[in-house]
FILUMLO-435890 format. One record per atom (N, C-alpha, C): residue in three letters; y, z, x. Coordinates in steps of 0.2 Angstrom, whole numbers, padded with zeros to 4 digits, always signed. Layout:
% residues N
ALAYZX ...
END
This chain:
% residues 266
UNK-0041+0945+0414 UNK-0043+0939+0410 UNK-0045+0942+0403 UNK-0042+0938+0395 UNK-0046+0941+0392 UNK-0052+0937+0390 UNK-0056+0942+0384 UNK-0061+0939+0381 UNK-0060+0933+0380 UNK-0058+0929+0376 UNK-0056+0922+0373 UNK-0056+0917+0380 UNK-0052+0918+0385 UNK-0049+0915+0391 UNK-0060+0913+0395 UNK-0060+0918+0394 UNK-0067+0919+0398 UNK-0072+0915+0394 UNK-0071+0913+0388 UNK-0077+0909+0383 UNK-0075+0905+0385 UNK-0069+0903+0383 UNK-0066+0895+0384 UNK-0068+0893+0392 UNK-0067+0897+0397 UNK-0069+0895+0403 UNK-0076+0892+0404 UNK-0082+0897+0403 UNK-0089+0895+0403 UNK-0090+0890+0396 UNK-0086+0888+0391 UNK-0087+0882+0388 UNK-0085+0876+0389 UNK-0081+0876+0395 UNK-0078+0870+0400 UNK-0084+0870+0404 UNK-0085+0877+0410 UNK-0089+0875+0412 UNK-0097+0870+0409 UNK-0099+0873+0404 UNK-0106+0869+0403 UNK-0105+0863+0400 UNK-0099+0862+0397 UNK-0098+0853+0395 UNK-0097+0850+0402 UNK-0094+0851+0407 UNK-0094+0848+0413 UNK-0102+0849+0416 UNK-0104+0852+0416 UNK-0112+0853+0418 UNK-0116+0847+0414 UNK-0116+0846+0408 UNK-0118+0844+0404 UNK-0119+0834+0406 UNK-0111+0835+0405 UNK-0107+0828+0407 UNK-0109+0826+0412 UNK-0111+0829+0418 UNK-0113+0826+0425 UNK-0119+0826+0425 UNK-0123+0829+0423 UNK-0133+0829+0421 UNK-0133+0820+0418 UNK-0128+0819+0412 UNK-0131+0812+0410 UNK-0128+0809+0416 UNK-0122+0807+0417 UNK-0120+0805+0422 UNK-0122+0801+0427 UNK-0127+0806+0429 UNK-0132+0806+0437 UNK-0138+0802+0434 UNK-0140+0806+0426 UNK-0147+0802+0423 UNK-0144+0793+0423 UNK-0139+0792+0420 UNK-0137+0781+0417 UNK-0134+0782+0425 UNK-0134+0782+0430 UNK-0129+0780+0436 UNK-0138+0778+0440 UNK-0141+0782+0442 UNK-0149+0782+0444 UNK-0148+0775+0448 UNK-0151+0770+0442 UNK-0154+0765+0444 UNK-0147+0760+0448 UNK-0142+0761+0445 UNK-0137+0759+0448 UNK-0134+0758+0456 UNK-0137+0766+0456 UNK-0134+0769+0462 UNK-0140+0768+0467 UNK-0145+0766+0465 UNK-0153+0763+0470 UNK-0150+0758+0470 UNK-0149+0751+0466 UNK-0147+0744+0466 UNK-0140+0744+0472 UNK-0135+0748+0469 UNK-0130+0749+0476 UNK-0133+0748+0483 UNK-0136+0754+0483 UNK-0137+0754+0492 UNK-0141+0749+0494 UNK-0146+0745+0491 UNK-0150+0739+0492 UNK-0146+0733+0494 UNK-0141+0734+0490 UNK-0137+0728+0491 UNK-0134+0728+0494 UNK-0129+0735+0499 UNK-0125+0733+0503 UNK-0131+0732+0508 UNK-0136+0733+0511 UNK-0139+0731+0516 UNK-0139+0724+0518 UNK-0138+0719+0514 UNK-0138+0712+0515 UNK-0133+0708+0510 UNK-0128+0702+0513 UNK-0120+0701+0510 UNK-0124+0696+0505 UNK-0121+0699+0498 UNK-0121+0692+0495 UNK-0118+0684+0496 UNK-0120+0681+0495 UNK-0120+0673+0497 UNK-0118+0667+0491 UNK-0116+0670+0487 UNK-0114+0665+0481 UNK-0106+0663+0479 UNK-0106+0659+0476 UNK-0099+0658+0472 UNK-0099+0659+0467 UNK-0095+0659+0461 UNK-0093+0661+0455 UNK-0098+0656+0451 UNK-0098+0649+0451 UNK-0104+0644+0448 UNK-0111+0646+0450 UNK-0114+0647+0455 UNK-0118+0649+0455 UNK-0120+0657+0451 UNK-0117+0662+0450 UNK-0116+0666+0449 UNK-0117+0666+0441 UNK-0115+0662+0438 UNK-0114+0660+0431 UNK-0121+0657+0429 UNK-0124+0653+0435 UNK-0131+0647+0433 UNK-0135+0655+0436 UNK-0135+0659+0437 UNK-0142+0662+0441 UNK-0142+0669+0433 UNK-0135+0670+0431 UNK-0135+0676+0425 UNK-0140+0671+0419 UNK-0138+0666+0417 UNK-0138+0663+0412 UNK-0147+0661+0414 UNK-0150+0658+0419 UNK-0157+0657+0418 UNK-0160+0665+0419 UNK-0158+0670+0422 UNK-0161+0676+0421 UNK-0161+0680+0413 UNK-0157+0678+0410 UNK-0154+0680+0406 UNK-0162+0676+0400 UNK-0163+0669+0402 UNK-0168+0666+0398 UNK-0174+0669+0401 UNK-0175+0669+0404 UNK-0182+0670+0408 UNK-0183+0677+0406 UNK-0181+0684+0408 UNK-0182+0690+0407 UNK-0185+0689+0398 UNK-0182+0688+0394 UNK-0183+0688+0387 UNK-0191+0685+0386 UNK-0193+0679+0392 UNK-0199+0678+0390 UNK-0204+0683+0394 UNK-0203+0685+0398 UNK-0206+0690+0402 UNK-0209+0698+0399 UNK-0203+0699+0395 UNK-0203+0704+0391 UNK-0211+0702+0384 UNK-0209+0695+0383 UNK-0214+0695+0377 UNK-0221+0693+0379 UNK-0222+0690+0387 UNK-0228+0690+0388 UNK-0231+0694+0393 UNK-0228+0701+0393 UNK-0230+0706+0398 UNK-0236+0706+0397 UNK-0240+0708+0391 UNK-0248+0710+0392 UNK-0252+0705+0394 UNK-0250+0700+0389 UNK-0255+0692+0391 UNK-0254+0690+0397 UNK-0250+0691+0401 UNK-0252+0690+0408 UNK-0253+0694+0414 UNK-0255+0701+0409 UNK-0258+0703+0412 UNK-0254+0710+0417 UNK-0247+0709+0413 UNK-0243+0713+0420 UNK-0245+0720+0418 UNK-0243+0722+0411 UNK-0245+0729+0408 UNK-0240+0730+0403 UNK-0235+0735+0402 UNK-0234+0736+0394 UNK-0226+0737+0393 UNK-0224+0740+0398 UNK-0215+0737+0398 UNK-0213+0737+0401 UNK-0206+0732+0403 UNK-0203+0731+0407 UNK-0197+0735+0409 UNK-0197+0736+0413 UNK-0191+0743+0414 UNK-0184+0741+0419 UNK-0187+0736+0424 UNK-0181+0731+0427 UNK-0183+0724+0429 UNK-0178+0721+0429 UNK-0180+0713+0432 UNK-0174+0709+0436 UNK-0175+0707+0442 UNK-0172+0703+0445 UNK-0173+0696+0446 UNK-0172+0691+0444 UNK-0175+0682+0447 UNK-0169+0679+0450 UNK-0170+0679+0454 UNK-0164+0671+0455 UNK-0167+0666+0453 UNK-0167+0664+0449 UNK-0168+0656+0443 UNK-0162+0652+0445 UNK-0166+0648+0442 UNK-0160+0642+0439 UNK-0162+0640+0434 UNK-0156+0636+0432 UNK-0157+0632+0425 UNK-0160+0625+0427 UNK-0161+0622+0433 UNK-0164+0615+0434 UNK-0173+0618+0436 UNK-0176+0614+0435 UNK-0183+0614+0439 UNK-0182+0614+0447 UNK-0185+0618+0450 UNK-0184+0618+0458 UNK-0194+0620+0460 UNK-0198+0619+0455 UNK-0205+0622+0460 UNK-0209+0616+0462 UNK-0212+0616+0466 UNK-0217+0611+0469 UNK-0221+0611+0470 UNK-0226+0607+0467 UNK-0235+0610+0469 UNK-0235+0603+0476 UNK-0241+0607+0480 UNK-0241+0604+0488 UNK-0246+0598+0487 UNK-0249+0599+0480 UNK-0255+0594+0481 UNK-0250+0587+0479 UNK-0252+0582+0483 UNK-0249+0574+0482 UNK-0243+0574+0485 UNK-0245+0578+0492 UNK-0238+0577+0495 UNK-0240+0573+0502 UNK-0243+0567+0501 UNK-0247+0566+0508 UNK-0252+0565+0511 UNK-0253+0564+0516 UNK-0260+0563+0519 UNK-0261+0570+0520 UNK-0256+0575+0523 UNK-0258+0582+0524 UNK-0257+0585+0520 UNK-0258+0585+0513 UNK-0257+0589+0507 UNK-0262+0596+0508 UNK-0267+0597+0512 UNK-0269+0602+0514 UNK-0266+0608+0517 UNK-0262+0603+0521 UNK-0259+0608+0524 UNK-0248+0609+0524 UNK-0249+0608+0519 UNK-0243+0604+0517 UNK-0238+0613+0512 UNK-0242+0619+0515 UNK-0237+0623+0510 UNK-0231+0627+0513 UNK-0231+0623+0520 UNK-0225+0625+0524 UNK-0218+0619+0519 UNK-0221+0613+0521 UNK-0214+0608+0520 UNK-0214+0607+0512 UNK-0218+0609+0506 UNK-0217+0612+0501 UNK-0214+0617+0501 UNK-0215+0623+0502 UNK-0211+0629+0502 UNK-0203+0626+0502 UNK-0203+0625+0511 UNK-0194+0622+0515 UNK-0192+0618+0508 UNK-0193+0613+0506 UNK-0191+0608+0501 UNK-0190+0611+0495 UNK-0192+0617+0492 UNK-0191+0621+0485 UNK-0186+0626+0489 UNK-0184+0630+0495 UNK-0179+0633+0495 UNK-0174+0629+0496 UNK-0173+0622+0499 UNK-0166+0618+0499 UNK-0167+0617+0492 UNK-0168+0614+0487 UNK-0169+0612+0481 UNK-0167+0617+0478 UNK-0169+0625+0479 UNK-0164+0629+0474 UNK-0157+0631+0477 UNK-0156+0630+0486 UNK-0150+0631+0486 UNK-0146+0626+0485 UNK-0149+0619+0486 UNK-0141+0615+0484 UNK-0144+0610+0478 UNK-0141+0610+0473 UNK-0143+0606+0465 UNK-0145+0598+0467 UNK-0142+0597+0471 UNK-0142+0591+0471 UNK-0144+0589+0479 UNK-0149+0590+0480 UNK-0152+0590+0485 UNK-0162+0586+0483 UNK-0161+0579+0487 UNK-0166+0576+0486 UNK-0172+0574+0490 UNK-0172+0577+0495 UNK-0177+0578+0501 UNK-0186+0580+0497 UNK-0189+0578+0499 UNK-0197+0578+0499 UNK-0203+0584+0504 UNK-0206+0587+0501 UNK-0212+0588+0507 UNK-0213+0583+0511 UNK-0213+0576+0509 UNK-0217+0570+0514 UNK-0209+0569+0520 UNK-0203+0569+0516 UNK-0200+0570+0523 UNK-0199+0572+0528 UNK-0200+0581+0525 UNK-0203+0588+0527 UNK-0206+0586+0536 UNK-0212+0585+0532 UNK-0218+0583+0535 UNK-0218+0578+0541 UNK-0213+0573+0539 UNK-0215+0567+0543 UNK-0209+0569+0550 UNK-0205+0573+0546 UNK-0200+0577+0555 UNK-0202+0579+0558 UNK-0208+0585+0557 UNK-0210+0590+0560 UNK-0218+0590+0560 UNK-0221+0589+0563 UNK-0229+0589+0566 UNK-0231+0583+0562 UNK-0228+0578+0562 UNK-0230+0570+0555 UNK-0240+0571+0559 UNK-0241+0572+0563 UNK-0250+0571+0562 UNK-0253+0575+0561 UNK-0249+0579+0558 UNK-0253+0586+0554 UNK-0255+0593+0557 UNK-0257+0596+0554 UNK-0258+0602+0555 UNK-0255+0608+0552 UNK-0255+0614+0552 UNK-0253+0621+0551 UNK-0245+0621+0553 UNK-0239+0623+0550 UNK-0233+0623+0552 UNK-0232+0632+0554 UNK-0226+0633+0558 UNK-0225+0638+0561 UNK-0219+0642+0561 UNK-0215+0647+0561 UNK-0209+0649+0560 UNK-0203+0643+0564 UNK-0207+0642+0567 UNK-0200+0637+0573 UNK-0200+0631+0566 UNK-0205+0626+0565 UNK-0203+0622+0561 UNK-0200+0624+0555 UNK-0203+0629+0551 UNK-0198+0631+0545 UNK-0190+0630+0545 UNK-0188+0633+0553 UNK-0182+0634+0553 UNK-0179+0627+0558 UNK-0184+0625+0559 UNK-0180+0619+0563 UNK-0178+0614+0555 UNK-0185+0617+0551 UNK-0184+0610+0546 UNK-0177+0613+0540 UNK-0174+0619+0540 UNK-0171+0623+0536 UNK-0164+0619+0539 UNK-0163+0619+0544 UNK-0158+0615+0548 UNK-0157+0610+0548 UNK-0162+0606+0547 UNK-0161+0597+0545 UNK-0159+0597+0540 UNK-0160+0600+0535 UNK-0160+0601+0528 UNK-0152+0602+0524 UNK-0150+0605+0533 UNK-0143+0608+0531 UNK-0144+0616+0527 UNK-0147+0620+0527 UNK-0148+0625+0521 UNK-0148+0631+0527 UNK-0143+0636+0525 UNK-0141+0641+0528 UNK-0147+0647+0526 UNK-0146+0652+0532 UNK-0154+0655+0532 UNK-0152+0660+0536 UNK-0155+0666+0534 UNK-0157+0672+0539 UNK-0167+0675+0541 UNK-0165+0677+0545 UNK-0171+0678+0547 UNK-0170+0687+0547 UNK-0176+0691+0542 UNK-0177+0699+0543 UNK-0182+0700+0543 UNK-0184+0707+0546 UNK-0189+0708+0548 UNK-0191+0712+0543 UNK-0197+0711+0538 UNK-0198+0716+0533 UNK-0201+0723+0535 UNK-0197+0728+0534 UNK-0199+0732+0537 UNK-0206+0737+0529 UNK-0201+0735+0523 UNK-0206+0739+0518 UNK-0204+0733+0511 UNK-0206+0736+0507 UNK-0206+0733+0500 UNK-0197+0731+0497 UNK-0193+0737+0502 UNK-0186+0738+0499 UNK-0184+0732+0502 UNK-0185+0730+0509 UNK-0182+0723+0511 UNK-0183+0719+0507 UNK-0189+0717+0504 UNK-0189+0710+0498 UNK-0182+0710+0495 UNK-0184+0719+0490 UNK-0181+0719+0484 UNK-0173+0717+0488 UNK-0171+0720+0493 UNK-0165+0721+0496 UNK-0162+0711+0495 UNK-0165+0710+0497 UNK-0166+0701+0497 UNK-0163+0698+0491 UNK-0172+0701+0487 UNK-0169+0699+0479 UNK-0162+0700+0476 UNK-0160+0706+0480 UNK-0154+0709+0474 UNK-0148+0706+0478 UNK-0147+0704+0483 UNK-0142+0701+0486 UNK-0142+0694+0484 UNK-0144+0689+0480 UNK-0145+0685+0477 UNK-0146+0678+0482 UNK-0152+0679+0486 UNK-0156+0677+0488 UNK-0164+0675+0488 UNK-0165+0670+0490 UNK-0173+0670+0489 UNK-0177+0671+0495 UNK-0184+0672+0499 UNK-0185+0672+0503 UNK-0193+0667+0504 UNK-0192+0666+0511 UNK-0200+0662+0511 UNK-0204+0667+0516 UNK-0209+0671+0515 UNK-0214+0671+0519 UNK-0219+0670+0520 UNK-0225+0672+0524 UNK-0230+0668+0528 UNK-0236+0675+0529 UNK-0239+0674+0525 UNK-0246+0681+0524 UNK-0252+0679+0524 UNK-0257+0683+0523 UNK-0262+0680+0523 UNK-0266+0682+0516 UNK-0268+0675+0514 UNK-0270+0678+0507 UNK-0275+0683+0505 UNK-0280+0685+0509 UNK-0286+0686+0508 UNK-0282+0693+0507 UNK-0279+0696+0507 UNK-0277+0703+0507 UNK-0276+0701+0497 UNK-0273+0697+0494 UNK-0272+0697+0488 UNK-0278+0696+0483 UNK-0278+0699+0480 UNK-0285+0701+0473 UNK-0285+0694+0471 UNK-0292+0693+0471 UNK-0294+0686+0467 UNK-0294+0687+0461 UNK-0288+0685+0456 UNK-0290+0686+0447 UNK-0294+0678+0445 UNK-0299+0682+0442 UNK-0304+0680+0439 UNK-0301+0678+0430 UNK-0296+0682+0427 UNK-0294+0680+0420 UNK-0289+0672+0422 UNK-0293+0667+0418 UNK-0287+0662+0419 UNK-0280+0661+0416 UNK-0280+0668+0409 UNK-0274+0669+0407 UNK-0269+0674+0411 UNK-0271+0678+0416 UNK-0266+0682+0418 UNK-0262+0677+0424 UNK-0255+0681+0423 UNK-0252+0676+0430 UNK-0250+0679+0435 UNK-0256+0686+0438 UNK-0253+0690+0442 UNK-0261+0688+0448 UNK-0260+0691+0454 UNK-0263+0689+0459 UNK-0266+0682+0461 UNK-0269+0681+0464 UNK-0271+0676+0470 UNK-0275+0672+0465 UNK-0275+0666+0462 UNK-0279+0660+0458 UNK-0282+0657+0460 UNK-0283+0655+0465 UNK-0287+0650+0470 UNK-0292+0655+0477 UNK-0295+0650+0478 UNK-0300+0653+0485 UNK-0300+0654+0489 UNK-0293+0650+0493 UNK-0288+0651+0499 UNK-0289+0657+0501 UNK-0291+0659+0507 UNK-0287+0666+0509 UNK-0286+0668+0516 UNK-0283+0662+0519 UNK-0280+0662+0526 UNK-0272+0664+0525 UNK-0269+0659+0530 UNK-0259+0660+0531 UNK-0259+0656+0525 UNK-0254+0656+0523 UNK-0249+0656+0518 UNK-0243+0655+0516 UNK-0239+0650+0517 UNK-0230+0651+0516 UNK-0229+0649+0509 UNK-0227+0654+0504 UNK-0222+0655+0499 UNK-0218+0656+0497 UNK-0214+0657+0490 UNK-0207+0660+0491 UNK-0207+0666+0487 UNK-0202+0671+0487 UNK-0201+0676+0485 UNK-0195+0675+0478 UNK-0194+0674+0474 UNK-0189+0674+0468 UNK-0187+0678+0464 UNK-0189+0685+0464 UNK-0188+0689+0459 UNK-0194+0696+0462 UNK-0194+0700+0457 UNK-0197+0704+0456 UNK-0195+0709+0448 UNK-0201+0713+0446 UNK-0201+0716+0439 UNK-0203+0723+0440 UNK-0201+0727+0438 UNK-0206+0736+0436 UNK-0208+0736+0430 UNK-0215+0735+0432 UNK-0218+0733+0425 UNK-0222+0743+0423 UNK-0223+0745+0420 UNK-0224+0753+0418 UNK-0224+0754+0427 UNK-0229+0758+0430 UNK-0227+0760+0437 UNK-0229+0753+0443 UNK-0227+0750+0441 UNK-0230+0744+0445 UNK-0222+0741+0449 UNK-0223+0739+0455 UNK-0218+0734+0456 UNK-0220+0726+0458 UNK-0219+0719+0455 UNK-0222+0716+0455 UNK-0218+0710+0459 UNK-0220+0706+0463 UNK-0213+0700+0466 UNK-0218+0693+0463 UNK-0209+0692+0461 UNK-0211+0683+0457 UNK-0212+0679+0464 UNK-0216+0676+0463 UNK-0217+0670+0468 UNK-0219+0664+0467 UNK-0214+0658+0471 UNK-0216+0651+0466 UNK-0224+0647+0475 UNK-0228+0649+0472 UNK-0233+0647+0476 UNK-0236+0639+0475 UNK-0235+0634+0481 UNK-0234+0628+0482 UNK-0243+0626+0480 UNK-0249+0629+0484 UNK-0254+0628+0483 UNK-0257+0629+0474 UNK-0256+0625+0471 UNK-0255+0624+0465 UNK-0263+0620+0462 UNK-0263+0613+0466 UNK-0265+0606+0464 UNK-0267+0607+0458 UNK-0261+0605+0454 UNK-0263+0601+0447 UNK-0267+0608+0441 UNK-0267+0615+0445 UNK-0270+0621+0440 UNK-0264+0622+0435 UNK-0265+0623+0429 UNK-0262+0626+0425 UNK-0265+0631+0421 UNK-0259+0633+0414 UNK-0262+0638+0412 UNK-0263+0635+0404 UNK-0265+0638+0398 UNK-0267+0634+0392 UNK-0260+0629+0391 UNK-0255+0634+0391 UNK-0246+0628+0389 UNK-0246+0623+0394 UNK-0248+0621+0399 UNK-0249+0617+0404 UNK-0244+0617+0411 UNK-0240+0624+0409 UNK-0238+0629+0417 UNK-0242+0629+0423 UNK-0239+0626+0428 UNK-0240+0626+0435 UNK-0244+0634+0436 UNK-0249+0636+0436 UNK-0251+0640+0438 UNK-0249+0645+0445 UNK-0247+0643+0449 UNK-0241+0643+0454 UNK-0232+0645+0453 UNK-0232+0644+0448 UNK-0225+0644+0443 UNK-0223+0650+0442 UNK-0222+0655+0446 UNK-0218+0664+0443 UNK-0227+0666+0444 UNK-0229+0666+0449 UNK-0234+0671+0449 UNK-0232+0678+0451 UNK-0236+0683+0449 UNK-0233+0689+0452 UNK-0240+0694+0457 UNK-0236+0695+0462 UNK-0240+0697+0468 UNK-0238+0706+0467 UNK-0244+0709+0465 UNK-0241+0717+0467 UNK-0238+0719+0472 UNK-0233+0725+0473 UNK-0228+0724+0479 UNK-0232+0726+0485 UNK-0238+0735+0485 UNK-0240+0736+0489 UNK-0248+0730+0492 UNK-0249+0726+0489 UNK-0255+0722+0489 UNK-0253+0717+0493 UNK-0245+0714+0490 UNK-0241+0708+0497 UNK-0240+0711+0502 UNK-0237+0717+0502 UNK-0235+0722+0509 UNK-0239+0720+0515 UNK-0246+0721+0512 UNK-0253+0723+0515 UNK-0253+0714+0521 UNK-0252+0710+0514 UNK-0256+0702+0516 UNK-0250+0702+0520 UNK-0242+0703+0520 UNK-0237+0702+0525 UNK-0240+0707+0532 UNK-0239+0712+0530 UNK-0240+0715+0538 UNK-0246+0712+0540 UNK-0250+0711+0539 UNK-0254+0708+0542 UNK-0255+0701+0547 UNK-0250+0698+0543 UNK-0250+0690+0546 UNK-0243+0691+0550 UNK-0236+0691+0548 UNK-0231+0690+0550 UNK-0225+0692+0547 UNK-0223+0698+0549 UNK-0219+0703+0544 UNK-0212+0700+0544 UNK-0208+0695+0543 UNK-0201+0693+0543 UNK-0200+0689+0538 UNK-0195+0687+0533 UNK-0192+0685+0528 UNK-0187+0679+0530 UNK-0190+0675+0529 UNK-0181+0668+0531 UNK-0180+0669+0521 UNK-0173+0672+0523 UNK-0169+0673+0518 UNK-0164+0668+0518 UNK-0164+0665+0511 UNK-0160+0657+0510 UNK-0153+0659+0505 UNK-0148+0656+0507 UNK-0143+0657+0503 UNK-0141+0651+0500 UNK-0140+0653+0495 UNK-0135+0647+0491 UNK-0129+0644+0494 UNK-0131+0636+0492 UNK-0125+0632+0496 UNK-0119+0632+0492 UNK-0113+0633+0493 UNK-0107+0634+0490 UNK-0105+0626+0492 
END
């Protein structure tokens, strides 16, 4: 071999070394997102796929500009929401005689509501199906009431923080059932992160999204026990709150580790 043949070799090699170092660096987050998502099948159709880019697309943009004011921290590094472009949240209060206890048939009625657009069912009819004289609801009524509703549903057992996300990125929402008293009581009435209220028993809410906010993982959550809080613009306080990931972990393993994962109705 001569000299010449032997340069030219080691300067192929190191361009190829080179070339596969970035490679491996822009593929990373990718190649994390891949495997989350084969765990669980997407559930969309092309329309829906278009309404969930497009309201994420608006949403991220605000998220990014009110990071500090609410409290998350200083930049955004990834985001996933399943949005829509219609209003789907529900606050529990004035749903009832059992508005107290009303953040089961709230919750169900905000996941048919995002899965099918035109879907017009109530917490109060929620409610009048399943225990109409009150009380606490239960996994069986969730999914009894999911099935009158007609709204297709999986049930998973969360095992750690990646099943949420797994959920999330498979372009689904999810409803769990935890116990609040695990979540930090925020005392800033500008921040939109941790628990707002005094609450801190079971709890069904839903899961929407999630952000990696500097080292943080955070899950958007649209939480029904609201009554009439807002924030100074006059947002549902309830409305995209964000629950740290390892602090919900904590409030799910403790109450009831499974996920009814709702898919969009085609």
């Amino acid at each position: 071999m001569t000299k010449k043949s032997f340069i030219q070799i080691n300067i192929s090699l190191s361009l190829l070394i080179v070339l596969s170092f970035f490679s491996i660096g822009c593929s990373k987050v990718s190649i994390e997102q891949d495997q989350t998502r084969e765990t669980l099948e997407v559930v969309t159709d092309s329309s829906s796929e278009i309404d969930s880019e497009e309201a994420i697309d608006t949403y991220e943009a605000v998220l990014k500009t009110n990071l500090k004011a609410w409290g998350l921290g200083n930049s955004l590094i990834f985001y996933v929401g399943n949005n829509r472009t219609y209003d789907w949240y529900l606050d529990q209060a004035h749903t009832g005689d059992h508005s107290n206890n009303n953040c089961g048939p709230t919750t169900v009625t905000m996941a048919a509501k995002w899965a099918n657009a035109s879907f017009d069912g109530t917490p109060e009819d929620a409610r009048d199906a399943f225990r109409p004289n009150g009380g606490w609801w239960y996994s069986d009524d969730i999914d009894a009431c999911l099935e009158r509703f007609d709204i297709d549903y999986d049930t998973i057992m969360i095992e750690d923080a990646y099943t949420l996300r797994a959920i999330i990125d498979s372009g689904r929402i999810a409803i769990i059932n935890n116990s609040m008293g695990y979540i930090t009581r925020e005392s800033d009435t500008n921040f939109h992160k941790n628990r707002f209220y005094e609450f801190d028993s079971g709890h069904y809410f839903i899961i929407k999204g999630y952000a990696l906010v500097d080292q943080y993982t955070y899950f958007e959550v649209y939480d029904p026990n609201n009554w009439d809080m807002t924030y100074a613009d006059g947002t549902p306080m309830g409305k995209d709150r964000y629950y740290e990931a390892s602090v919900l972990m904590a409030s799910i393993d403790n109450w009831y580790p499974y996920a009814i994962a709702i898919n969009r109705s085609k």
